[in-house]
C-alpha positions as CSV (number, residue, x, y, z in Angstrom):
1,X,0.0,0.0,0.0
2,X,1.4,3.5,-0.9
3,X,2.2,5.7,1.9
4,X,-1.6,7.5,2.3
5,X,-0.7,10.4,5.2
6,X,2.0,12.4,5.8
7,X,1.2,14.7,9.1
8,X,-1.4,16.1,11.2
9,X,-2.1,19.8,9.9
10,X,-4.7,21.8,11.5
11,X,-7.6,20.9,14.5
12,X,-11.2,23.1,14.5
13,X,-12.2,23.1,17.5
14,X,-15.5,25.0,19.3
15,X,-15.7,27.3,22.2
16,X,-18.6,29.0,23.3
17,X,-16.4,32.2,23.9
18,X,-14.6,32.1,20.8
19,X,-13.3,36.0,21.5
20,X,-11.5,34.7,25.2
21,X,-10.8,31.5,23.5
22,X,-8.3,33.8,21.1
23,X,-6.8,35.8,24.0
24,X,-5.9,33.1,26.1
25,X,-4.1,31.2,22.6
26,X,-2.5,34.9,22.0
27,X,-1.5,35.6,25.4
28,X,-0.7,32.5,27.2
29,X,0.1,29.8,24.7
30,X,2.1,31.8,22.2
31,X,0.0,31.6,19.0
32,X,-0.5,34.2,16.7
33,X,-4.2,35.2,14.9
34,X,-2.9,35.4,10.9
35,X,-6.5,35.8,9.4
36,X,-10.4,35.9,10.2
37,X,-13.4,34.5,7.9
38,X,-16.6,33.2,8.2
39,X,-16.8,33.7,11.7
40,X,-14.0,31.7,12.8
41,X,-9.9,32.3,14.0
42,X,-7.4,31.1,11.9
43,X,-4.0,30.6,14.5
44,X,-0.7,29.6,13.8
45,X,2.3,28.8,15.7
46,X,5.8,30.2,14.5
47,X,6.7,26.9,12.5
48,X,3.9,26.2,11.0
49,X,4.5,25.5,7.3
50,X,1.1,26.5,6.4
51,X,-0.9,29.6,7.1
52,X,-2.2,28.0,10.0
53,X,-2.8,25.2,12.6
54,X,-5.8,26.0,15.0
55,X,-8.8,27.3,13.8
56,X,-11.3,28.3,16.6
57,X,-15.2,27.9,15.6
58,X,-18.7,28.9,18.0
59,X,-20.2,26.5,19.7
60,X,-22.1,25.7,22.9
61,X,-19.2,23.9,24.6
62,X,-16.0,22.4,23.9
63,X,-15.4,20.1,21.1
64,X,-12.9,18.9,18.1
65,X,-15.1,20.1,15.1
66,X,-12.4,18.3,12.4
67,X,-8.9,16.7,12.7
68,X,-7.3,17.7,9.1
69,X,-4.2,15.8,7.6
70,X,-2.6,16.3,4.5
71,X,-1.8,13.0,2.1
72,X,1.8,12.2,0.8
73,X,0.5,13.0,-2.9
74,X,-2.4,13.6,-5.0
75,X,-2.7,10.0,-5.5
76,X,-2.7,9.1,-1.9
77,X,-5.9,11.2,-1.6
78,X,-7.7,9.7,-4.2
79,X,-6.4,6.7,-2.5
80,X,-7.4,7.3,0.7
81,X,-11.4,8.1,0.0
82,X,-11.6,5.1,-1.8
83,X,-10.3,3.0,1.3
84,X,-12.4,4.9,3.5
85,X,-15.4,4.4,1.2
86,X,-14.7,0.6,0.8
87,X,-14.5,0.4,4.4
88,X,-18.1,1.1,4.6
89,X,-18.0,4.9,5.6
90,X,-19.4,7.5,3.0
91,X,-17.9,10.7,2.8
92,X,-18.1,13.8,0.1
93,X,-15.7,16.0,-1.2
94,X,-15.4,19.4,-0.5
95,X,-13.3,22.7,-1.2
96,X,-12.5,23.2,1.9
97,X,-10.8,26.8,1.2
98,X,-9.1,29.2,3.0
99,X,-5.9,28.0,1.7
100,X,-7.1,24.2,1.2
101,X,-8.4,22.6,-1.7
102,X,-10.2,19.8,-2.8
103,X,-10.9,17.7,0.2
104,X,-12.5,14.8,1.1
105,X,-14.3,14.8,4.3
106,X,-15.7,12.0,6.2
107,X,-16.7,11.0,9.9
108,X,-14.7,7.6,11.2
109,X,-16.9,5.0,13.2
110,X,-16.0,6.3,16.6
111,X,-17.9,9.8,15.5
112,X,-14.8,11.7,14.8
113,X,-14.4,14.2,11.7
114,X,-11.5,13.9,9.3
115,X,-10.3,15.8,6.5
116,X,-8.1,14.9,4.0
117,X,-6.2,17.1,1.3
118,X,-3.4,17.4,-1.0
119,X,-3.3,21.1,-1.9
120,X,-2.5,23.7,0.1
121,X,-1.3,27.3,0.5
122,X,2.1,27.6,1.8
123,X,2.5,30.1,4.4
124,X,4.6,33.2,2.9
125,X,5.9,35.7,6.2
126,X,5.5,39.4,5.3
127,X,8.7,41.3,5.8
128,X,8.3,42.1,9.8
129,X,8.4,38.2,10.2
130,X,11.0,36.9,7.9
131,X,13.3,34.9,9.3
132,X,16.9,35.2,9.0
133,X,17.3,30.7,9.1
134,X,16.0,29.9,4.9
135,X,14.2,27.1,6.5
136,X,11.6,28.8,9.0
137,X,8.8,30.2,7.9
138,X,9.0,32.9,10.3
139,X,11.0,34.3,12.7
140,X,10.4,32.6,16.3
141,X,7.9,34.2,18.3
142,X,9.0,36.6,21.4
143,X,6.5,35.2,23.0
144,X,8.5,33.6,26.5
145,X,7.7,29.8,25.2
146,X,5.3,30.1,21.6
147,X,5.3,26.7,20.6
148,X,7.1,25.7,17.1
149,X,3.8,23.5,16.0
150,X,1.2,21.5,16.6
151,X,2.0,17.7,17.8
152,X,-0.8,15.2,17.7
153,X,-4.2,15.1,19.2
154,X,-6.0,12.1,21.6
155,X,-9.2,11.1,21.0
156,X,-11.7,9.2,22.7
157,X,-13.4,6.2,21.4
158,X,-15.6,3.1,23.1
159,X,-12.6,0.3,21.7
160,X,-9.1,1.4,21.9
161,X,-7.8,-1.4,19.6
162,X,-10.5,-1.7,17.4
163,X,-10.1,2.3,16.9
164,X,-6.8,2.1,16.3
165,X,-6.5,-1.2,13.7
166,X,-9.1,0.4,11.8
167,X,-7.1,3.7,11.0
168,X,-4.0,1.1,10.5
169,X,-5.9,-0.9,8.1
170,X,-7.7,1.8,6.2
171,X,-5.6,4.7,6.2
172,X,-2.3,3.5,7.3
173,X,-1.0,4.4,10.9
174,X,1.8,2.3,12.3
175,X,0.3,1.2,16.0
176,X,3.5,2.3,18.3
177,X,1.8,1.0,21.7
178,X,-1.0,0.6,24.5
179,X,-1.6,0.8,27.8
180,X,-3.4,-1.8,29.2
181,X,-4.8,-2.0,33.4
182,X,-2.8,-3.8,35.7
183,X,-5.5,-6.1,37.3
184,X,-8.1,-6.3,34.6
185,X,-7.3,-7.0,30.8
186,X,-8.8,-3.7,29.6
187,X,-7.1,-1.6,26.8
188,X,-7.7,2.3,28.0
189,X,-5.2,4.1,25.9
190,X,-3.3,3.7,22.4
191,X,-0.9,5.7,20.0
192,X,-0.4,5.7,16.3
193,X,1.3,7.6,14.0
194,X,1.6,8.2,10.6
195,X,5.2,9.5,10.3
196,X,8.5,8.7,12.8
197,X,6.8,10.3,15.7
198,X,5.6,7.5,18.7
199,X,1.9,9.6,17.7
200,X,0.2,12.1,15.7
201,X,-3.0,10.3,17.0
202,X,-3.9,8.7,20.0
203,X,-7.0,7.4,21.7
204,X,-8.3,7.0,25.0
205,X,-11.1,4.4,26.4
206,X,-14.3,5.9,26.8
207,X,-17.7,5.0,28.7
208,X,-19.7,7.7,27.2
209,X,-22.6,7.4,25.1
210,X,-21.3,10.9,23.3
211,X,-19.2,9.5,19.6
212,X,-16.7,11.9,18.6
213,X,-14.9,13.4,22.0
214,X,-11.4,14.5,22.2
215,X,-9.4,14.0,25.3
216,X,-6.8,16.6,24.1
217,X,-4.9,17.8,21.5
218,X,-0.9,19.1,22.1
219,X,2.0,21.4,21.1
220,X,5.6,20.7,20.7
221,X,8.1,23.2,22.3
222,X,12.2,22.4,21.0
223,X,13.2,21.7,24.5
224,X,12.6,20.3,28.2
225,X,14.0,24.1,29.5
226,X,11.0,25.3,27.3
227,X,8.6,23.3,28.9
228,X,9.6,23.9,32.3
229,X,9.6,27.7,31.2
230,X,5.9,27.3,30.0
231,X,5.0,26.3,33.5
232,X,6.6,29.3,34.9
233,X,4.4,31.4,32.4
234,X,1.1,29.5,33.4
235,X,1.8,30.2,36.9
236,X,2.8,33.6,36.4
237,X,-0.4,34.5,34.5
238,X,-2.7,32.6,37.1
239,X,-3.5,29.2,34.5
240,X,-3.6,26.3,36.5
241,X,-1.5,23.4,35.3
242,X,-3.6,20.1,35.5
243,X,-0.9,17.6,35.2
244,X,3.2,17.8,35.0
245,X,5.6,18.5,33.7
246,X,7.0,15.0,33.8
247,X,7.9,12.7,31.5
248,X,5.3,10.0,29.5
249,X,6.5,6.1,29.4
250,X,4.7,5.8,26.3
251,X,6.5,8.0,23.9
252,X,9.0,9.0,26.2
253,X,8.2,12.6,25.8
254,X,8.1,15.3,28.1
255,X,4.7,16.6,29.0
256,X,2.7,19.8,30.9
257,X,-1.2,19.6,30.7
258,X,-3.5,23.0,31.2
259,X,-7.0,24.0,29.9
260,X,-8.2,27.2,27.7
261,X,-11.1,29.2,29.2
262,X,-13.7,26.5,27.7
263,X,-12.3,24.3,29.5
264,X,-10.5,22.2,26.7
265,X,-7.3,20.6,27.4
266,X,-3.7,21.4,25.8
267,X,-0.8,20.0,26.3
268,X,2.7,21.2,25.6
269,X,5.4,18.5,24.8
270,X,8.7,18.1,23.6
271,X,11.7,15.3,23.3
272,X,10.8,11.2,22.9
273,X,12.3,8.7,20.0
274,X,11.9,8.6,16.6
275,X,10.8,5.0,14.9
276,X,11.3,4.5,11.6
277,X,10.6,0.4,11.6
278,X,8.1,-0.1,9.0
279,X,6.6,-3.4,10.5
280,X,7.4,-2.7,14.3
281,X,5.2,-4.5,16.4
282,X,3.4,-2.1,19.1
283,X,5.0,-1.9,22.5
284,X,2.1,-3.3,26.1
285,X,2.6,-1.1,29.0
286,X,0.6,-1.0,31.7
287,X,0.2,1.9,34.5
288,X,2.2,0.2,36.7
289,X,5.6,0.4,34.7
290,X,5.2,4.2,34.0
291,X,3.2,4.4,30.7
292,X,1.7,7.6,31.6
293,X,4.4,9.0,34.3
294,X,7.9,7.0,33.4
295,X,9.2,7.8,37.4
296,X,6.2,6.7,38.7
297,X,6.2,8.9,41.5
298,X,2.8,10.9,41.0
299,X,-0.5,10.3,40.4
300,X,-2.7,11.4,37.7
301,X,-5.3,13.3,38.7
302,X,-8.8,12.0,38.1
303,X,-9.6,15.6,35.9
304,X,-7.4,13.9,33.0
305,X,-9.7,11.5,32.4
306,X,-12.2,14.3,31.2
307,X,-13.2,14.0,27.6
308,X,-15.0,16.4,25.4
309,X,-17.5,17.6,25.1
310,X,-18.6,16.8,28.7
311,X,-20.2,13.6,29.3
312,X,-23.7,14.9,30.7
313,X,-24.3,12.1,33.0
314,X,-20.7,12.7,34.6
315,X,-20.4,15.8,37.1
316,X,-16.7,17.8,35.7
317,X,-14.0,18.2,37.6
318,X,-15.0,22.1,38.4
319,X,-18.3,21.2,39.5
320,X,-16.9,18.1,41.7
321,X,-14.9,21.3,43.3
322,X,-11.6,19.6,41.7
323,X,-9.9,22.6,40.0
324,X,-7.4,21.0,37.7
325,X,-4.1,21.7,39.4
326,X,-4.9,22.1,43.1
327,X,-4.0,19.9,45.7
328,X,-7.1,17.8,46.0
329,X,-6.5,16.9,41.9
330,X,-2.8,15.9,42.3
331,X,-3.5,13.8,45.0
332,X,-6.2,11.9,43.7
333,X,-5.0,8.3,44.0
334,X,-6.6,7.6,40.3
335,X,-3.5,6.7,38.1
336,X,-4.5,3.7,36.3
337,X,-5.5,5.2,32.9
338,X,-2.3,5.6,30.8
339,X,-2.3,9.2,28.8
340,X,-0.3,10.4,26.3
């Protein structure tokens, strides 16, 4: 099978503040607004490629709207709808514009939206944000800890392997690994990726009845100093950090989870290995050997297993009185549910 996707390019996602939404991405993330249309914010980071990588839509509460990936040719596109249609799932092509074009648009069978294109604008800097590296499309942001680009994005689905194999079989991802509980033989967590990264995608177990929630979605800084930085800049601005920084088993990458005023979680990342073994054969953790904090010498608070949009017959962590990154959070003794 020809090589289908090549990266993770842009995430929609909804707020029901979309003008705080922007300020909080501006002020404390590090992203920059590069254009406005049809009611929604077009972000980017100071590496993207392309003219953007977060694009912020209205909506009643916090969701992913559409995970978008471009395909490793023309050919893989055509490709890739016809796998997706043979697989039993009917989607349409679109032009997606604003900088896209034709695009094939479908929902998986976990409820998720993905786009898929080939063609797309290539970001150009305007003179006061040329860089003076040929290979940057900008120069880096003064922004304390701006991120370089978006990273991958978790998802949450009712079958972690059964997600995962179908995106293997039908569009391509290499599986890299699971977490699976200690004491009962029960898959909560998965990565796959579509390039060398450990993931571009990964998926979480969920007991909702709600298809299509996203756990979270990330951002890669260059360094561990940067990361550690970025907590000193949450703190400093009054953000509370949920989780971290420490360092994932799964991936082995460094990690620092916060929310944005809807209450949808980010996460800023950096470091982990590179796997370029075409038929490598997923790695099994399991919480007790450090898949989702490799010292093993904290506990996840129970906010991270929050999906969204909300579950409605689960009370949040706000309304439980649980404000991600106070005491009563950290010390939850809920660590069994490996994240990435």
């Amino acid at each position: 099978m020809i090589k289908l996707l090549s990266h993770l390019s842009y995430l929609e996602i909804a707020a029901p503040d979309v003008e705080a939404s922007v300020r909080f991405y501006e002020e404390q993330v590090g992203l920059r607004v590069q254009s406005r249309a049809n009611g929604k914010v077009y972000l980017r980071s100071w590496g993207d490629y392309y003219n953007y990588s977060l694009v912020i839509a209205q909506g009643p509460e916090p969701a992913l709207n559409v995970m978008a990936w471009r395909t490793s040719s023309p050919e893989a596109l055509d490709e890739a709808a016809k796998r997706v249609e043979d697989a039993g799932v009917t989607g349409e092509w679109i032009d997606a514009g604003h900088g896209h074009g034709r695009s094939y648009r479908f929902t998986g069978p976990w409820g998720h939206t993905m786009e898929l294109f080939w063609e797309v604008e290539k970001y150009v800097a305007p003179e006061e944000f040329k860089s003076v590296f040929p290979d940057r499309p900008e120069k880096r942001t003064q922004h304390a800890v701006g991120p370089r680009q978006l990273d991958h994005v978790t998802v949450a689905a009712s079958d972690v392997r059964a997600f995962t194999q179908w995106y293997r079989d039908v569009l391509g991802f290499r599986i890299m690994a699971y977490t699976t509980l200690d004491d009962y033989p029960v898959t909560v967590f998965g990565v796959i990726t579509t390039n060398e990264k450990s993931h571009d995608l990964g998926v979480v177990l969920d007991s909702s009845d709600r298809p299509g929630r996203v756990n979270h979605f990330a951002f890669w800084v260059d360094s561990r100093e940067e990361l550690l930085q970025a907590a000193d800049v949450l703190m400093e601005r009054g953000t509370h950090i949920e989780y971290g920084p420490s360092i994932h088993g799964v991936g082995e990458q460094s990690f620092l989870y916060f929310r944005d005023p809807s209450g949808m979680r980010i996460e800023w990342n950096t470091g982990g290995y590179r796997n370029y073994v075409p038929d490598w054969e997923p790695g099994e953790w399991k919480p007790s050997t450090g898949s989702n904090n490799l010292y093993r010498n904290g506990a996840m608070p129970m906010s991270m297993t929050e999906s969204f949009p909300p579950d409605p017959g689960k009370p949040t962590a706000t309304e439980e009185g649980i404000v991600p990154g106070t005491e009563e959070a950290i010390l939850n003794p809920y660590a069994v549910q490996g994240r990435g």
